[in-house]
N, C-alpha and C positions, 0 to 999 in steps of 0.2 A: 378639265378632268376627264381621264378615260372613262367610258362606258363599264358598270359592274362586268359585263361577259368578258370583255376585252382585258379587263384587269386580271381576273382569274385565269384566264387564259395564261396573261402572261405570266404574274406566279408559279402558276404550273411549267411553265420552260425555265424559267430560271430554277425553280426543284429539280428538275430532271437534269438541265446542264450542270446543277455542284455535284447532284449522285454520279453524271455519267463521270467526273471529273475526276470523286471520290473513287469509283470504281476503278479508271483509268490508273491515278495512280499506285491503287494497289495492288494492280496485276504487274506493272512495271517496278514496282517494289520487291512483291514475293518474286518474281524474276529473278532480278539481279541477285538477291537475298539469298534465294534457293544456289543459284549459281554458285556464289562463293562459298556458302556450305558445302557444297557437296565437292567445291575444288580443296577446300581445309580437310574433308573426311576424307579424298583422293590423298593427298599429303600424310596425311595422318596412317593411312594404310597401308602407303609405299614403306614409310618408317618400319613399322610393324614388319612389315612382309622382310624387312632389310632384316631384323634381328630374327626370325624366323629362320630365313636363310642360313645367318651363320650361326646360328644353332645346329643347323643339316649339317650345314660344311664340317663345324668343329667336331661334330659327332663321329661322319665319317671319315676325318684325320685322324681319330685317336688309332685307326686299324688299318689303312692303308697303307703301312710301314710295316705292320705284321709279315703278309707274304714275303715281301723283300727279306724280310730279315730271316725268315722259314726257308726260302727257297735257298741260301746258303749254310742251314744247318745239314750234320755231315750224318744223323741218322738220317734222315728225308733223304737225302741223295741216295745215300747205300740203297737204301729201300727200292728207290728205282732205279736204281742199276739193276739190284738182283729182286724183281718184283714176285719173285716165285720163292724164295726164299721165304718161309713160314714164322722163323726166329725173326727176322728183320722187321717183316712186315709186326709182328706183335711189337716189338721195341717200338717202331712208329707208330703202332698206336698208342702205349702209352705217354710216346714223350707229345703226342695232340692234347691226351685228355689234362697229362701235368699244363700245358702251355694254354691252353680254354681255361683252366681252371683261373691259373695268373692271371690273365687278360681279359676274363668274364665277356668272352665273345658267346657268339651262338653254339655254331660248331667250326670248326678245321676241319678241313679232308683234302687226303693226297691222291692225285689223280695221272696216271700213268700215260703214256703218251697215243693211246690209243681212246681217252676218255675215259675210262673205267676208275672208279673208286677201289685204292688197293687198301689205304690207312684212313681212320677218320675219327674225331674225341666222341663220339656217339658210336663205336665199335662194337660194342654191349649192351646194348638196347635194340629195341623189335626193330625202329624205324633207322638200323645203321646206315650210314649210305655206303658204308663199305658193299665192293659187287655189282653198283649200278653203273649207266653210261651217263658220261653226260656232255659225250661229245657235240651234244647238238645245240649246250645252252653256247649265248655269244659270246659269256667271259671266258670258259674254254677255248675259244676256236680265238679270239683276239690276243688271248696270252701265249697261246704256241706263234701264232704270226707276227707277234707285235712287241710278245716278252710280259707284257700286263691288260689287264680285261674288266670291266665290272657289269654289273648288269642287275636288275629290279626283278624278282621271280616268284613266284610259292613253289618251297623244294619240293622236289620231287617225291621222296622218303618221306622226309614227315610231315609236310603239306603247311609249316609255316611259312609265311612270308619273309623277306628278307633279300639286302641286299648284297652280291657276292662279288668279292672282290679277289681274283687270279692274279696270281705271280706264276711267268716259266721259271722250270728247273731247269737249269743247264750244266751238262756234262763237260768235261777236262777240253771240249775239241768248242766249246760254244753251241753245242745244238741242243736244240728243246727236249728234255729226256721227260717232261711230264709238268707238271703244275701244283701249285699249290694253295688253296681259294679258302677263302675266311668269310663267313656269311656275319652280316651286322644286323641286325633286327632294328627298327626303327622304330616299334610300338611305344618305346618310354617318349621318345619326343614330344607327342602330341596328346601327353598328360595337363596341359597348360590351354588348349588349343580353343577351345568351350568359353574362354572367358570375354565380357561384355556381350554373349550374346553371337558372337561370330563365327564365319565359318571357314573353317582352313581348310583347305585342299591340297594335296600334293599330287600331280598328273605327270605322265610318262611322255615320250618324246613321240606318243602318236595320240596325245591328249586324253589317255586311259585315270582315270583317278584310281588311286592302290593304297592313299593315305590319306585319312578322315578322324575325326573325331566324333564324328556322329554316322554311324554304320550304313544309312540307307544314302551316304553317297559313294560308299569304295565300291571301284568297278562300273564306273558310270562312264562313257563316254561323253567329250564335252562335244564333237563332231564327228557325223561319220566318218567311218572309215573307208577308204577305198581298198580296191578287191584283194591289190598286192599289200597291204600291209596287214590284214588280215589272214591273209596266208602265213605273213612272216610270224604274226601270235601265236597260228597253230603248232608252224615247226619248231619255234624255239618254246613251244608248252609255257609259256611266259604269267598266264590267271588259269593253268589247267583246264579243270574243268568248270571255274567261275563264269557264269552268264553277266555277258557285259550289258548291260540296259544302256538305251541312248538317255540324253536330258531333253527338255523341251522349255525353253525361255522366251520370251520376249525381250529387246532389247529399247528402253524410253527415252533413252539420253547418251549422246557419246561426249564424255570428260578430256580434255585436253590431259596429255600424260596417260592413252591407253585405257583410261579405266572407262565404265558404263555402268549405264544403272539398269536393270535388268529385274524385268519382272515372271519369276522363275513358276510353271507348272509342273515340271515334275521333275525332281521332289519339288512338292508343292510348300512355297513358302507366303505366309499370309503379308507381309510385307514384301514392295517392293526393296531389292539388295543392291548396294554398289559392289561392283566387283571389278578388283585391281587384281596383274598379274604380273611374275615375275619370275622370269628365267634365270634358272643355276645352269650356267652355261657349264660347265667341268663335268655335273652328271647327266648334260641336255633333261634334264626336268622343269617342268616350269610349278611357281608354288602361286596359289592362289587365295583368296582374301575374300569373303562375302559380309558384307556390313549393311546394317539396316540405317537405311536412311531415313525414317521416321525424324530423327533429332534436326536434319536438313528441313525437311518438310515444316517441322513445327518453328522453324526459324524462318520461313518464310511466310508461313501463316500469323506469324508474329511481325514481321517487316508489313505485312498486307496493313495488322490492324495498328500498327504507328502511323503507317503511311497514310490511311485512311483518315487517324485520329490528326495527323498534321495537316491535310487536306482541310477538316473541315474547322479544323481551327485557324489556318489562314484564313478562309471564305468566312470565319463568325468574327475573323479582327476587320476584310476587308468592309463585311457589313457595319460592323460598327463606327469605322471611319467614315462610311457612305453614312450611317444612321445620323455618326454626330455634325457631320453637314450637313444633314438636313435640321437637323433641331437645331443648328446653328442658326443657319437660313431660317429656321420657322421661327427662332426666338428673335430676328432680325424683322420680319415683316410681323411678328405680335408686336413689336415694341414701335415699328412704325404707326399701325394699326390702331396700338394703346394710344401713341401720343398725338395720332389724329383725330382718337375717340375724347382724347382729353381736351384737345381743341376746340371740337366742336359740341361737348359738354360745356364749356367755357364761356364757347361760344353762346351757346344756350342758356347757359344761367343769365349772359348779361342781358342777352334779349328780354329774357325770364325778369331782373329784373328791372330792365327800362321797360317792359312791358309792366310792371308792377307799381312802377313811379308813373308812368303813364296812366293808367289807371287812376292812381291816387287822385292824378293830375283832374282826369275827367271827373271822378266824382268828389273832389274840390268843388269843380263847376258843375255840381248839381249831378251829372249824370254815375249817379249810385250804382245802377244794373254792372256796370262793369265790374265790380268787383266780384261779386256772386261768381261767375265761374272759377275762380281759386279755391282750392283744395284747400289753403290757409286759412286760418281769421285775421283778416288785417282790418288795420283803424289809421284814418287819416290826421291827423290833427295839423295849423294852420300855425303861422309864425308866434301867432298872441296863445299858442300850445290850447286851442280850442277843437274840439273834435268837429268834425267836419264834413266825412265819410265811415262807410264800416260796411261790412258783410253778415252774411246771417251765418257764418261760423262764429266770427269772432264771438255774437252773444251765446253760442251755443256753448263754445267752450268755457268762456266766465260764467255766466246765466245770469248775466245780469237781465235785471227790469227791464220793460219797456219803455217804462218812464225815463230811467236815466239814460235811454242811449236815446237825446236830442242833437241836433245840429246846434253848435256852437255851445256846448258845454265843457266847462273847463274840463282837462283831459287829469287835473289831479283830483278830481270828486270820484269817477272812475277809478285810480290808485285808490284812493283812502277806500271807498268799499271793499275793494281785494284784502285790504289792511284788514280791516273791520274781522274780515270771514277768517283771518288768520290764514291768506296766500301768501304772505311776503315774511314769513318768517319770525323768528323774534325780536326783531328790530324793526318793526316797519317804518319806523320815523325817517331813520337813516336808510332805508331799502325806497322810500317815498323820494328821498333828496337827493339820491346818487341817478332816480330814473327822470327826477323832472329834469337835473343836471346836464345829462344826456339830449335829453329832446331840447335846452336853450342852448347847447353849446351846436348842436346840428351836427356830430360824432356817431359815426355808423358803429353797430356794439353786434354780441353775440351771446346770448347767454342763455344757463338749462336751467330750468326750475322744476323743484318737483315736489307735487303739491302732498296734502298730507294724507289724500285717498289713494297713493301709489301715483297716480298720473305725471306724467313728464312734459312737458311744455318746451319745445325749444323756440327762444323771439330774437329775432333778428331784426335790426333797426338803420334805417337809413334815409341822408336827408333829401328835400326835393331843391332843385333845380331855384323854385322861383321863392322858399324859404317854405315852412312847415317838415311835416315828420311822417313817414311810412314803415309802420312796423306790422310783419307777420308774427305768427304763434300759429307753431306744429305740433301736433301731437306725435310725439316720437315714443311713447310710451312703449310700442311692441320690439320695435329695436333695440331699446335699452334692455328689456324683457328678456330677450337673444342673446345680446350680448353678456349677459348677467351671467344665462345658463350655462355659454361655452366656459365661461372662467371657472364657475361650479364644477364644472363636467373637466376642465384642467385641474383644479385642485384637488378633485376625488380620484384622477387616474396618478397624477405625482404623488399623491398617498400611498395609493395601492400601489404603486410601485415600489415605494420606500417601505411602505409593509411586507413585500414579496422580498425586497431584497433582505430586508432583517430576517423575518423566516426561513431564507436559505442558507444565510450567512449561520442563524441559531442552527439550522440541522445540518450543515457541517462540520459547526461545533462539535453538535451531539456525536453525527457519525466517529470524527478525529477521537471523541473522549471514549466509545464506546469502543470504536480499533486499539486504544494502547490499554484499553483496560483488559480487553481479550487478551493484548498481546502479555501482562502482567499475568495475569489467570493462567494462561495457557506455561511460561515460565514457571511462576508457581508449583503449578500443576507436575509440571514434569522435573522441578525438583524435588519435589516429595517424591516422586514413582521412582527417581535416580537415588534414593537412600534406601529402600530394601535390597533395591537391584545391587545397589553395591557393598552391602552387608553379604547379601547372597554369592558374590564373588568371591569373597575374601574367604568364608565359609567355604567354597568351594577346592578355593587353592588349600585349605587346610583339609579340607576332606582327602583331596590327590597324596598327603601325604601317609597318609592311615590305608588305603588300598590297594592292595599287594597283586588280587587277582585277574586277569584280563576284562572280564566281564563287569567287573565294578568300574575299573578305569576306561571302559568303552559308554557305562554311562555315564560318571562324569564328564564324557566327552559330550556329548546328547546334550547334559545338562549347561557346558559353558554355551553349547552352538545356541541353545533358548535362550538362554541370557543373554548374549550376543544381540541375538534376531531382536530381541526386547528394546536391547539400550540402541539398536538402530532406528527401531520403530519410534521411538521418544525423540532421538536426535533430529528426526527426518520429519516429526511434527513441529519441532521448537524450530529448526529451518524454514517450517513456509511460514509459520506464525511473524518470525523476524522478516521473510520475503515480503509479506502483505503490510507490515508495519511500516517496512521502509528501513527500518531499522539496521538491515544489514549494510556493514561498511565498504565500499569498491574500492581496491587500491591499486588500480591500472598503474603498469609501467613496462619496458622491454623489458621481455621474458625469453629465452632460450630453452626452444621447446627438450631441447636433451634432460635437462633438468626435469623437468615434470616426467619425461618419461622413464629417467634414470628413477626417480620414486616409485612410478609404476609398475616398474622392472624389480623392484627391493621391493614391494610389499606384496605382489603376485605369484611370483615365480615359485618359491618353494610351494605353496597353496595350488596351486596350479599342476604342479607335480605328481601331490598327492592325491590328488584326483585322477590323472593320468590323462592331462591336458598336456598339451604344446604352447607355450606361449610363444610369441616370437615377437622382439620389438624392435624395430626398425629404426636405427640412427639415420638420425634429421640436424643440424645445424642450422635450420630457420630459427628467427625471432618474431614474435609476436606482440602487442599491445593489447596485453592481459591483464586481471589481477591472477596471480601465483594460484595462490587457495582455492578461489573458486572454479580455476580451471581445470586445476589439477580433482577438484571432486567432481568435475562433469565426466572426466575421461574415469576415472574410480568408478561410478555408476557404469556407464559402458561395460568396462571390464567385468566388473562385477556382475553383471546382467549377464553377458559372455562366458562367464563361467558356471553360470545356473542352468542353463540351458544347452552347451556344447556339450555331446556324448563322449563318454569316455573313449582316448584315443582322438580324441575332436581336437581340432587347433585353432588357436586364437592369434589374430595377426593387430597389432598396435605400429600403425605408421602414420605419416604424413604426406599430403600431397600437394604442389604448389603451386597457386589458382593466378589469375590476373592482379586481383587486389588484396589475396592474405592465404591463409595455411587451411587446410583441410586437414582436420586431426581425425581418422577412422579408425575405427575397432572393427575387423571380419570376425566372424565365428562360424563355425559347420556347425551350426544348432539347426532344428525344424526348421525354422524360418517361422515366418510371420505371414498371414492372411492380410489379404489389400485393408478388405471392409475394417479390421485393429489397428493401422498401423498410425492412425491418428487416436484411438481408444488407448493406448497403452501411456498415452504422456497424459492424461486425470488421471486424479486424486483416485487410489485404491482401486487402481485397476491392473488387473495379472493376466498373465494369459494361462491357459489349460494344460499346454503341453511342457516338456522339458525332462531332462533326468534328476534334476533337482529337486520338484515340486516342493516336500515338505520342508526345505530349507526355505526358504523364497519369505521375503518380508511380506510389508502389505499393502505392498505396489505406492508407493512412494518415491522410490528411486528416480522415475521418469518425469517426475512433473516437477520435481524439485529441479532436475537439470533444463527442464524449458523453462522455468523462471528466473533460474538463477542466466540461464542464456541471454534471456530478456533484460536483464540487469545489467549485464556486460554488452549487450547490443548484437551477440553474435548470432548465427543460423546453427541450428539442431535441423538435423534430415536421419530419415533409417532408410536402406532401400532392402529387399527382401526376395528370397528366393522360395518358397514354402519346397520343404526337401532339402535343401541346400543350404540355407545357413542365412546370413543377415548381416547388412553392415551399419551401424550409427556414427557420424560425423557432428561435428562440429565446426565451425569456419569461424577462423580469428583475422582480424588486420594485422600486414606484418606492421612491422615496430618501426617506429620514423626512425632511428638512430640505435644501432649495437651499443652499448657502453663501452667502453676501449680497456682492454683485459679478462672482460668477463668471458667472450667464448671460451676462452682455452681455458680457464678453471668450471666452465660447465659441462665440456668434454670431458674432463678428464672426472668431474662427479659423474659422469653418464657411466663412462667404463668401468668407476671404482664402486659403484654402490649395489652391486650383488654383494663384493668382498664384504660391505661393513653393515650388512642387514643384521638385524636387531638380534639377538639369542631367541630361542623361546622360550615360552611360560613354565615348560616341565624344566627347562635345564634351570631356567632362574630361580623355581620354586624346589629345586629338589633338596634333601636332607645335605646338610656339610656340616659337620662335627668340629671342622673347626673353622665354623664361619666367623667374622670378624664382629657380628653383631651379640654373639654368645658372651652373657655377664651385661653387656649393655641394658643401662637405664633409659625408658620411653615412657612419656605423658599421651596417653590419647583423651582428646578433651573434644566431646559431639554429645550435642544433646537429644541424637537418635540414639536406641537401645541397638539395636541390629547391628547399625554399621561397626557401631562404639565396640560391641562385644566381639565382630568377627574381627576388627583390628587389632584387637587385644590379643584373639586367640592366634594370630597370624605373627603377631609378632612375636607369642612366647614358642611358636613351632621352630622356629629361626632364634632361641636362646636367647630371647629379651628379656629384660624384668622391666614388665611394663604393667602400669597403673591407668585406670579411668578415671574420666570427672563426665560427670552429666550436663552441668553451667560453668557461668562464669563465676558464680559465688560461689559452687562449690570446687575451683578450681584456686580460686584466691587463698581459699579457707585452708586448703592442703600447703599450696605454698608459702603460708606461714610460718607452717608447722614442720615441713620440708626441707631436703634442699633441691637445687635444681635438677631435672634430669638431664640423661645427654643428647637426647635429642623430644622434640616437641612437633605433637603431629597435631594442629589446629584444623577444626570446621571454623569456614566463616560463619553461616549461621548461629548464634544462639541463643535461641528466645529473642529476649528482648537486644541482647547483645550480638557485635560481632565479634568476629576476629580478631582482628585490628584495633579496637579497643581494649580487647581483652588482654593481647601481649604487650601495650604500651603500659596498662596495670601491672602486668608480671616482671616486668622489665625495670618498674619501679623500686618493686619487692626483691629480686634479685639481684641488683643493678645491674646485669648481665643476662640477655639470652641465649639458650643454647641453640644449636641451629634447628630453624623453623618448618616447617611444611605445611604450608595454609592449605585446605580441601575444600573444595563446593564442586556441586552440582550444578551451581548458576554457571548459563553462559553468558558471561557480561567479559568484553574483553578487555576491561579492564581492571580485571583482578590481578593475573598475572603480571604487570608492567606496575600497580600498584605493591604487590609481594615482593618485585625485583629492586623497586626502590628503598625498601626495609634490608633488602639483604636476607629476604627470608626466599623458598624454594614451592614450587607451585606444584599439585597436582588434580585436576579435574577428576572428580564422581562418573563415575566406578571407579575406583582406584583399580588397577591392573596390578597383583600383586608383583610380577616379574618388576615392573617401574618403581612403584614403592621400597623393594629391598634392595636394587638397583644405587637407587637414591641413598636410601638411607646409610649401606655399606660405604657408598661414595663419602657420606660425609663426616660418618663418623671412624671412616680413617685417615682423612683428611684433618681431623683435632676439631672441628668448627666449632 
């Protein structure tokens, strides 16, 4: 065995050899790791820069066909032929401002062959450039020499930027009689430029930047410049009188593919930037790319700690191979160990006892002292079963006399006194004859006896060699004693055990019994609070038709949005109650996200409108493995959030984007944005945030937490990310769908594009007065045994020409139909009192043989009312009734005959 120092010692180097190995591998991890990030962000930027570019390009082809096609119209010519001519010259100029106007370029101007501006569509304003020279810029002097010219400038005149693109005019003989230049403004381009973060650059062919998206870089140089090409800026006035600042970078890394990563001082940027570049070789500009590699970085500090965590989970499996060789090994030399300890116990006992017979043997023959040193009481007895030897235990443990313990005293006088004192039990006759038994048959025995003061005796019997008997008696009493309590001390912990487990098993009970009775309560609850609510509606829609003047009909307006806000708030309670229940049903299958979006697009848009939002929804042909409903109310919330919060004139963008393993469904808005410290506070229960143009609309912060649960349900990721000023986006990521169904795209496309066309009416046009609505003379039962709802139904349906009747029960609706006949249509609550629905019209249907057609109402949401209603043949509507659905309905079916 090593020495304690030595041991620790080497502990401590094999500690340091797994960290230095650990370490090791996760420097050559985050290496490689960071590498290929930052080759995928190099990749990913070239793309970019690629559509960037022909963005430039297409921009500048919509107008470099302009000059050409200027340079052979016949006023422009005339004009420079006779450039002094005063009538010409003004005819060119209006046919500029008519041709700018057409072509929404910057400006035209015509420019005569000595450089001078003679025509130009800015002729009429301070900054004309009619009168100036511009012999010196290089698209002038390229298009007299060369026929076409362009060049990057801030005009002269009116000091915007822009780029100018020359055509020569040529006279009858082919020679350059003047030119004609179209300036492009490039500012809308780099409307877009900002986004994730990046930074676009456009630099000239002496590495000048002139186009930016963020101001403190235009007019930077990326390298100096040498002395002649700074001459050439001043002659051709190219940035006027813009002061060109240099940049100052560091350069960290060079990327295969051009690009580097680059760590920028001025402008000063807090992350290090990859920066990728790319020559438009037609206008020699090159266009540039800056992107924060942070996302590289964190991918490799992410490889570091895999690499690390694999590191030391190798070395905790190679220990444990090494550990369980040893406890192999150790359980190899225990068990050799055991069974040489068991050997030489064995061994021991036989010594133990031929040494015991041996003895016997000796104080047989008189010499008694040999007994005494055994911890035992043993007693000799001799072939005629006469005692013959003994020790001073053995009387100690009987206690027997001194008298009876003589040499050659029958060995059964000793039994019979044990008998006497009541040691042998209740049988001692036969306890006396099974042990003389023993000692004549000379049968080695084993047995415990345990006497009636607690004591334990164990006598072991065995015979000698030359005939007689050696039996010991141990007192084993404290062993037994031990052994007692461990079983006690088992019995009392498999108790409490089975006591613990019942007690958890009962308050899980409780808890489960206590969860669906909340969840009953809270049902309850919110159907009682769904029956004024929707008395209150109906009342409403009957109010709308009695208000003639603006100001009445703008608070009914007020008054539906409360109610509204109300039956959301209810809805969005009875949603977590059924979340937390479990209660809620999952009906995952391929989903075609057009479809949820074509909904999203038919119940937004008008609403959207009127508010004087933008929505914009972006067609997608992905599929998903969803449930329909519940996805479709994650993206609902979204929107609906997006809409409380985007300022007027704000826009909302509804798209898809598509990941490695599923769909990213996002909603952007140009709202405030969102604060870091809230952006995990906004998904609990009844929490809002402070700002927005909506505020007194806004529910009670329910929306958000109801969509992480129900995410949680579906197994999907909810993320917001946030710009505070800027606006905010919330996702959702779905798996796509193992399998499209075969037919269904093309009928979900074609619901995508058709369902703006078949959105709903609204509530005014549905609810408005018609004289000769189809419902006018029509007989209706309403039968609720709420006052409110009962009474605004009634009223709602005689506004719409019904002759309709109440019942408050189901006895008092029997009692009518006795007396009755049927009406033509029947509007049922399920609840009533003691009765429902459904009982109530299998009664009426007795009494009439015939029902007329049905429309069972609740306020429960159990989803199985409606599928239960559908198989009666009767028609469903859910508490609030919306009266536009109810008259909807009703018209439907009572022109229909039903």
């Amino acid at each position: 065995m090593l020495p304690p120092r030595r041991r620790q010692l080497q502990t401590a180097a094999w500690i340091l050899l797994i960290l230095a190995g650990m370490l090791l591998s996760a420097l050559v991890a985050g290496r490689i790791a960071y590498a290929q990030a930052l080759q995928r962000q190099a990749g990913e930027a070239s793309a970019l820069l690629a559509q960037r570019a022909q963005v430039i390009e297409q921009h500048i082809d919509r107008y470099r066909i302009m000059p050409a096609v200027l340079s052979l119209d016949p006023q422009l010519r005339a004009t420079l032929a006779n450039p002094g001519d005063t009538l010409q010259r003004q005819r060119a100029n209006e046919r500029l401002v008519q041709l700018n106007f057409a072509n929404r370029t910057s400006t035209l101007t015509l420019i005569d062959r000595s450089g001078t501006g003679i025509a130009a569509s800015n002729w009429d304003q301070p900054n004309s450039n009619v009168g100036y020279s511009y012999a010196f810029r290089p698209y002038f002097q390229l298009a007299m020499a060369h026929g076409a010219g362009e060049f990057y400038a801030i005009g002269v005149t009116t000091g915007v930027p822009g780029h100018f693109i020359a055509r020569a005019v040529r006279d009858e003989r082919g020679g350059a009689v003047g030119a004609v230049a179209v300036k492009v403004e490039l500012e809308d381009i780099r409307s877009d430029w900002s986004e994730r973060g990046d930074v676009v650059l456009l630099s000239d062919n002496h590495g000048v930047v002139f186009l930016s998206a963020q101001p403190q870089w235009r007019y930077r140089m990326l390298h100096p410049l040498p002395p002649d090409w700074q001459r050439e800026l001043r002659d051709t006035r190219q940035y006027q009188s813009q002061r060109l600042r240099p940049v100052a970078f560091d350069v960290q890394r060079e990327i295969d593919g051009g690009a580097r990563v680059v760590r920028w001082r001025e402008p000063r940027l807090r992350e290090p930037m990859l920066w990728q570049s790319m020559r438009l070789a037609r206008e020699d500009w090159t266009l540039h790319l800056l992107r924060d590699v942070t996302p590289s970085i964190r991918a490799a500090w992410i490889a570091r700690a895999v690499a690390a965590g694999a590191w030391l989970l190798a070395v905790a499996v190679a220990l444990l191979l090494v550990q369980r060789g040893r406890i192999a090994a150790l359980r190899l030399r225990s068990r050799q160990e055991l069974e040489k300890m068991v050997e030489h116990h064995a061994e021991a006992l036989r010594n133990a006892q031929d040494g015991l017979v041996h003895a016997a043997r000796q104080a047989s023959m008189g010499e008694g002292q040999s007994l005494e040193h055994l911890p035992q009481g043993v007693s000799v007895v001799d072939s005629q079963l006469r005692l013959v030897a003994w020790n001073q235990r053995y009387g100690e443990l009987f206690r027997y006399p001194p008298e009876l313990l003589q040499v050659g005293r029958p060995i059964e006088d000793l039994i019979r006194f044990n008998a006497r004192r009541g040691l042998l039990g209740a049988d001692p006759e036969d306890a006396i004859r099974r042990r003389l038994d023993h000692l004549q048959r000379g049968q080695p025995y084993l047995h415990e006896r345990e006497r009636p003061d607690g004591t334990v005796i164990e006598i072991r019997g065995n015979p000698m060699p030359d005939g007689g008997f050696v039996t010991s008696y141990a007192d084993i009493t404290a062993y037994k004693q031990a052994a007692r309590d461990l079983r006690t001390l088992a019995d009392s912990l498999e108790r409490g055990i089975e006591q613990r487990t019942s007690d958890l098993q009962a308050a899980k009970g409780e808890a489960e019994r206590a969860n669906r009775s909340k969840t009953r309560f809270v049902a309850a609850a919110v159907h009682d609070l769904l029956q004024p609510l929707n008395a209150a509606r109906m009342y409403l829609s009957s109010l709308r038709r009695r208000v003639d003047d603006e100001q009445g009909r703008e608070l009914a307006d007020h008054i539906e949005a409360a109610l509204a806000a109300q039956d959301d708030i209810l809805s969005s309670l009875l949603d977590i109650s059924r979340l937390e229940s479990g209660a809620l049903e999952v009906r995952r299958g391929a989903l075609p996200l057009a479809r949820v979006f074509a909904a999203i697009d038919s119940q937004f848009r008008i609403l959207a409108e009127s508010r004087g939002l933008r929505l914009h929804v972006l067609p997608t042909r992905a599929w998903v493995d969803s449930d329909e409903v519940l996805l479709r109310r994650i993206v609902q919330n979204f929107v609906s959030n997006a809409m409380q919060f985007a300022p007027r004139e704000g826009r909302i963008v509804l798209g898809a984007r598509r990941l490695r393993e599923g769909v990213r469904i996002e909603v952007w808005d140009s709202g405030p944005g969102i604060a870091e410290n809230k952006r995990e506070l906004i998904f609990e229960e009844f929490q809002r945030l402070d700002t927005g143009v909506e505020a007194p609309q806004r529910g009670a912060g329910l929306g958000l937490a109801i969509v992480r649960r129900v995410a949680r349900l579906l197994g999907h990721r909810v993320a917001v990310r946030s710009w505070p000023g800027h606006g905010s986006v919330f996702s959702v990521e779905a798996p796509y769908a193992r399998a499209e169904p075969a037919g269904v795209a093309a009928s979900a496309a074609a619901a995508s594009s058709a369902a703006p066309a078949n959105a709903a009416p609204s509530t005014q046009a549905a609810a408005s007065a018609d004289p000769d609505s189809p419902l006018r003379g029509r007989t209706a039962w309403v039968i609720d045994d709420d006052l409110h709802s009962r009474q605004a139904a009634l009223g709602l349906l005689g506004d719409w020409g019904c002759e309709a009747s109440g019942a408050a029960s189901a006895a008092e609706a029997l009692a009518r139909a006795g007396a009755q006949p049927p009406p033509e249509l029947l509007l049922l609550d399920y609840r009533l009192g003691e009765s429902t629905g459904f009982e109530l019209g299998t009664q009426l249907e007795a009494k009439w043989k015939r029902l007329p057609p049905v429309v069972l109402m609740s306020a429960d949401v159990d989803p199985t009312l409606r599928p239960r209603a559908a198989e009666r043949d009767w028609h469903f509507l859910p508490k609030p009734l919306k009266p536009a659905a109810l008259r909807a309905l009703a018209t439907r079916l009572l022109a229909r005959g039903e």
